[in-house]
C-alpha positions as CSV (number, residue, x, y, z in Angstrom):
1,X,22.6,-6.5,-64.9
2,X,19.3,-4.8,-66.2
3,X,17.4,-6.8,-63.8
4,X,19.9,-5.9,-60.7
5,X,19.5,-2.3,-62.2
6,X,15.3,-2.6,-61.7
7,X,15.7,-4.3,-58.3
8,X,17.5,-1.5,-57.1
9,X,15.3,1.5,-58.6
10,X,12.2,-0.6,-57.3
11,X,13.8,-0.4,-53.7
12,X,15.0,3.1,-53.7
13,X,11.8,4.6,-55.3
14,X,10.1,2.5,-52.3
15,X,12.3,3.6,-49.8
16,X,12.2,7.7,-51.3
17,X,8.5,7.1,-50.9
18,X,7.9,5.8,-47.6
19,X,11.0,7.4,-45.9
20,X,8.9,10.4,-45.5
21,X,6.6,8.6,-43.8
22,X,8.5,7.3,-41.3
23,X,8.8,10.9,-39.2
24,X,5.5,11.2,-39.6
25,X,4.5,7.9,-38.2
26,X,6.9,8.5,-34.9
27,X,5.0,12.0,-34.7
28,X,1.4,10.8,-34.6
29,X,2.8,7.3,-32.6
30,X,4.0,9.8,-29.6
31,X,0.9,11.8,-30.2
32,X,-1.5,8.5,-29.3
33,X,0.7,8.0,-26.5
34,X,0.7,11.2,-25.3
35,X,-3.3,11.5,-25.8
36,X,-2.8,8.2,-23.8
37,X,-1.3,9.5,-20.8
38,X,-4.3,12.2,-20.7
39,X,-7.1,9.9,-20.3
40,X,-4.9,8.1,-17.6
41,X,-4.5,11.3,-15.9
42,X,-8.4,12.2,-16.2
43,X,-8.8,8.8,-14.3
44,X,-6.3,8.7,-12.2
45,X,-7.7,12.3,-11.1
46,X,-11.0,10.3,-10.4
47,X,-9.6,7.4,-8.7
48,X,-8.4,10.4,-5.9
49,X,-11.3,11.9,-5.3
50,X,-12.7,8.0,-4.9
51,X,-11.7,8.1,-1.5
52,X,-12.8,11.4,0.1
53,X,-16.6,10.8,-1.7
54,X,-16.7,7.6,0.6
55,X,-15.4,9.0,3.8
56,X,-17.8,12.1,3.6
57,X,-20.5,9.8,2.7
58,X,-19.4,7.5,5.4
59,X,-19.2,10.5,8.2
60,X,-22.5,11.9,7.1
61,X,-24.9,8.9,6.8
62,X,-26.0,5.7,8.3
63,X,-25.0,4.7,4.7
64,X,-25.2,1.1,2.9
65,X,-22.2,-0.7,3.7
66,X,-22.9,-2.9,0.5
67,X,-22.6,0.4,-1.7
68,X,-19.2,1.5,-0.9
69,X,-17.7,-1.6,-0.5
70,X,-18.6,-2.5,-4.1
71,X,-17.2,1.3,-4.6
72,X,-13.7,0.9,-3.2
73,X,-13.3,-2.6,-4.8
74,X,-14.3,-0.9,-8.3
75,X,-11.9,1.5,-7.8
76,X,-8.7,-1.0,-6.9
77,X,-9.8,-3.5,-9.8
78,X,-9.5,0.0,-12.1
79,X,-6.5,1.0,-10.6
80,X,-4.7,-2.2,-11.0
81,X,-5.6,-2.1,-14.8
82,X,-2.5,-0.4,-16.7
83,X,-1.9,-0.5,-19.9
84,X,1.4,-0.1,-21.5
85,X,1.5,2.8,-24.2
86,X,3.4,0.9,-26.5
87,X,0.6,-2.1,-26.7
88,X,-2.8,-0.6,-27.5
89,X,-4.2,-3.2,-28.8
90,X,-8.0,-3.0,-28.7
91,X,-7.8,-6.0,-26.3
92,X,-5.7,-3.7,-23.9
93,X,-8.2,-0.9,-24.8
94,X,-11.3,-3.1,-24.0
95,X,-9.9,-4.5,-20.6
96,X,-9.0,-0.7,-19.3
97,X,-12.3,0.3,-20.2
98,X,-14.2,-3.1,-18.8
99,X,-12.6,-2.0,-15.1
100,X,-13.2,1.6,-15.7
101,X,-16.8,1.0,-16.5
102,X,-17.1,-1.1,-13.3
103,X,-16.1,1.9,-11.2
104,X,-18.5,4.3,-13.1
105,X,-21.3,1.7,-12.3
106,X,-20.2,1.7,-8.8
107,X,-20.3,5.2,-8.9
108,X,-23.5,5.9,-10.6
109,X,-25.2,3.7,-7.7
110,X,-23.6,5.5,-4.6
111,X,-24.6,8.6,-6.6
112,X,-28.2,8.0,-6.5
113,X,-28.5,6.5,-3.6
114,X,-27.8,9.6,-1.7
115,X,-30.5,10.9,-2.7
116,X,-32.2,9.1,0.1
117,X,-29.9,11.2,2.7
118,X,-31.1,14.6,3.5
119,X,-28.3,15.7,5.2
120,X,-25.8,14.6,2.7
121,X,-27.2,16.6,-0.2
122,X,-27.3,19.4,2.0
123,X,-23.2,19.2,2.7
124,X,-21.7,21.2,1.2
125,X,-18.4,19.2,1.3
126,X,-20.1,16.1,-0.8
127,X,-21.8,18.8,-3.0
128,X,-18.1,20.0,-3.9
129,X,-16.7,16.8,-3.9
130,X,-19.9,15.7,-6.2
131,X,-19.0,18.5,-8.9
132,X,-15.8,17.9,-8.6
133,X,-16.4,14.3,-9.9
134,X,-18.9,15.3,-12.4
135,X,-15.9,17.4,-14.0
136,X,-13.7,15.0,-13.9
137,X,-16.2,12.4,-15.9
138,X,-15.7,15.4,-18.2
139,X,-12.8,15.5,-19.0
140,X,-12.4,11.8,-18.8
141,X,-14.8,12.2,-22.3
142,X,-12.6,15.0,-23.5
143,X,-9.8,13.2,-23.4
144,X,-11.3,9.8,-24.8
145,X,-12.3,11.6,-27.6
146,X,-9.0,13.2,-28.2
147,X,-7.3,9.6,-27.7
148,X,-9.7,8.3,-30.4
149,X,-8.9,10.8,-32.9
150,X,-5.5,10.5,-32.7
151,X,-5.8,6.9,-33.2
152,X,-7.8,7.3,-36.1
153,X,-5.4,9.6,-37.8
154,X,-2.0,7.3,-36.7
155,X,-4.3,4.2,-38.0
156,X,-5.4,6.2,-41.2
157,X,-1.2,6.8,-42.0
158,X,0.2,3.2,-41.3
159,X,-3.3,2.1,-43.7
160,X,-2.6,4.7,-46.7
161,X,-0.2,3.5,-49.2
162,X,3.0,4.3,-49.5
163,X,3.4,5.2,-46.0
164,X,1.9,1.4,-45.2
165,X,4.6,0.0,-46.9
166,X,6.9,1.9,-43.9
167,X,4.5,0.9,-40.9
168,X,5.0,-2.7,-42.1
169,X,8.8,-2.5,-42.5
170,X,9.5,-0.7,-39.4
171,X,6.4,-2.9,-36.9
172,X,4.1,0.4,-36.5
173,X,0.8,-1.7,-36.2
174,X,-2.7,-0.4,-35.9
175,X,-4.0,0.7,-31.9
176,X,-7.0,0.1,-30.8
177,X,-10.2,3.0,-29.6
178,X,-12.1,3.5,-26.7
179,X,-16.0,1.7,-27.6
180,X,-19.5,2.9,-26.3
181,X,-19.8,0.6,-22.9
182,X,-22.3,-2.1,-23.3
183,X,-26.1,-0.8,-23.2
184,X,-24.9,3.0,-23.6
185,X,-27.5,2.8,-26.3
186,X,-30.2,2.9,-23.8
187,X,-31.3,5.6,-22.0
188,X,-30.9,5.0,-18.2
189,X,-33.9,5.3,-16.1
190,X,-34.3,7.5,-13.1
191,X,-36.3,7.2,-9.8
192,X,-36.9,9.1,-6.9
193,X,-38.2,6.7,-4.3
């Protein structure tokens, strides 16, 4: 009976300890989603301007071909990327951001070589649309970073005891972060040709 008597306290002080937890964990679960959504949006936002960069390009230069083909296939492969809120995993995290960096890259070269296009820089509609995509790599950051902290602070609650005890009984598992893209260490180089 004394043991039956222990068994029992043992669970209900565990439970009394990690009940409290359990809101909490929901709360800062359907924050990281929520953040989630945001960077979605920020790219989503750039995927739409994808196509009217190209067709003023297109429209006001002889352009390379080569250049916004690679653009517009960047942007499908990124747009056919997804991940679902409820699995990110850092492998989920890491293939959204391989395609994503793909598109920047894409970007970054169509970018630059339009510097080559006098008549380009000097319309005003791919100035605008050039800003507009500058902004939105912005807030792309913005909300990575906000993602990643509220990550850290969901993984930080289902890690910290008792409230792990609760993330293991209830399957709240850690999510993954958004990593520096491969050579973002280096400084890129610039030239004017």
């Amino acid at each position: 009976m004394k043991r039956l008597f222990s068994a029992i306290l043992v669970i209900v002080t565990a439970m009394s300890l990690s009940s409290c937890s359990y809101n909490s964990m929901v709360k800062l679960d359907e924050s990281v989603k929520a953040k989630w959504g945001a960077v979605q949006s920020d790219y989503q936002r750039r995927s739409d301007l994808i196509p009217n960069l190209v067709n003023t390009v297109k429209g006001a230069a002889n352009f390379e071909k080569s250049t916004l083909t690679a653009v517009v296939e960047a942007r499908s492969k990124a747009t056919s990327v997804q991940v679902d809120p409820n699995k990110l995993t850092p492998e989920s995290i890491k293939a959204f951001q391989a395609s994503q960096g793909e598109l920047s890259a894409a970007l970054g070269k169509l970018l630059s070589i339009t510097e080559n296009y006098p008549d380009l820089k000097s319309n005003s509609n791919f100035h605008d649309l050039q800003i507009q995509l500058e902004g939105t790599e912005n807030r792309i950051n913005v909300s990575r970073k906000d993602f990643n902290d509220a990550v850290q602070e969901y993984n930080s609650k289902i890690r910290s005891f008792p409230a792990n005890i609760t993330a293991k009984m209830f399957g709240f598992s850690a999510k993954g972060y958004f990593t520096a893209e491969p050579g973002a260490d280096k400084a890129p180089k610039v030239e004017f040709n």
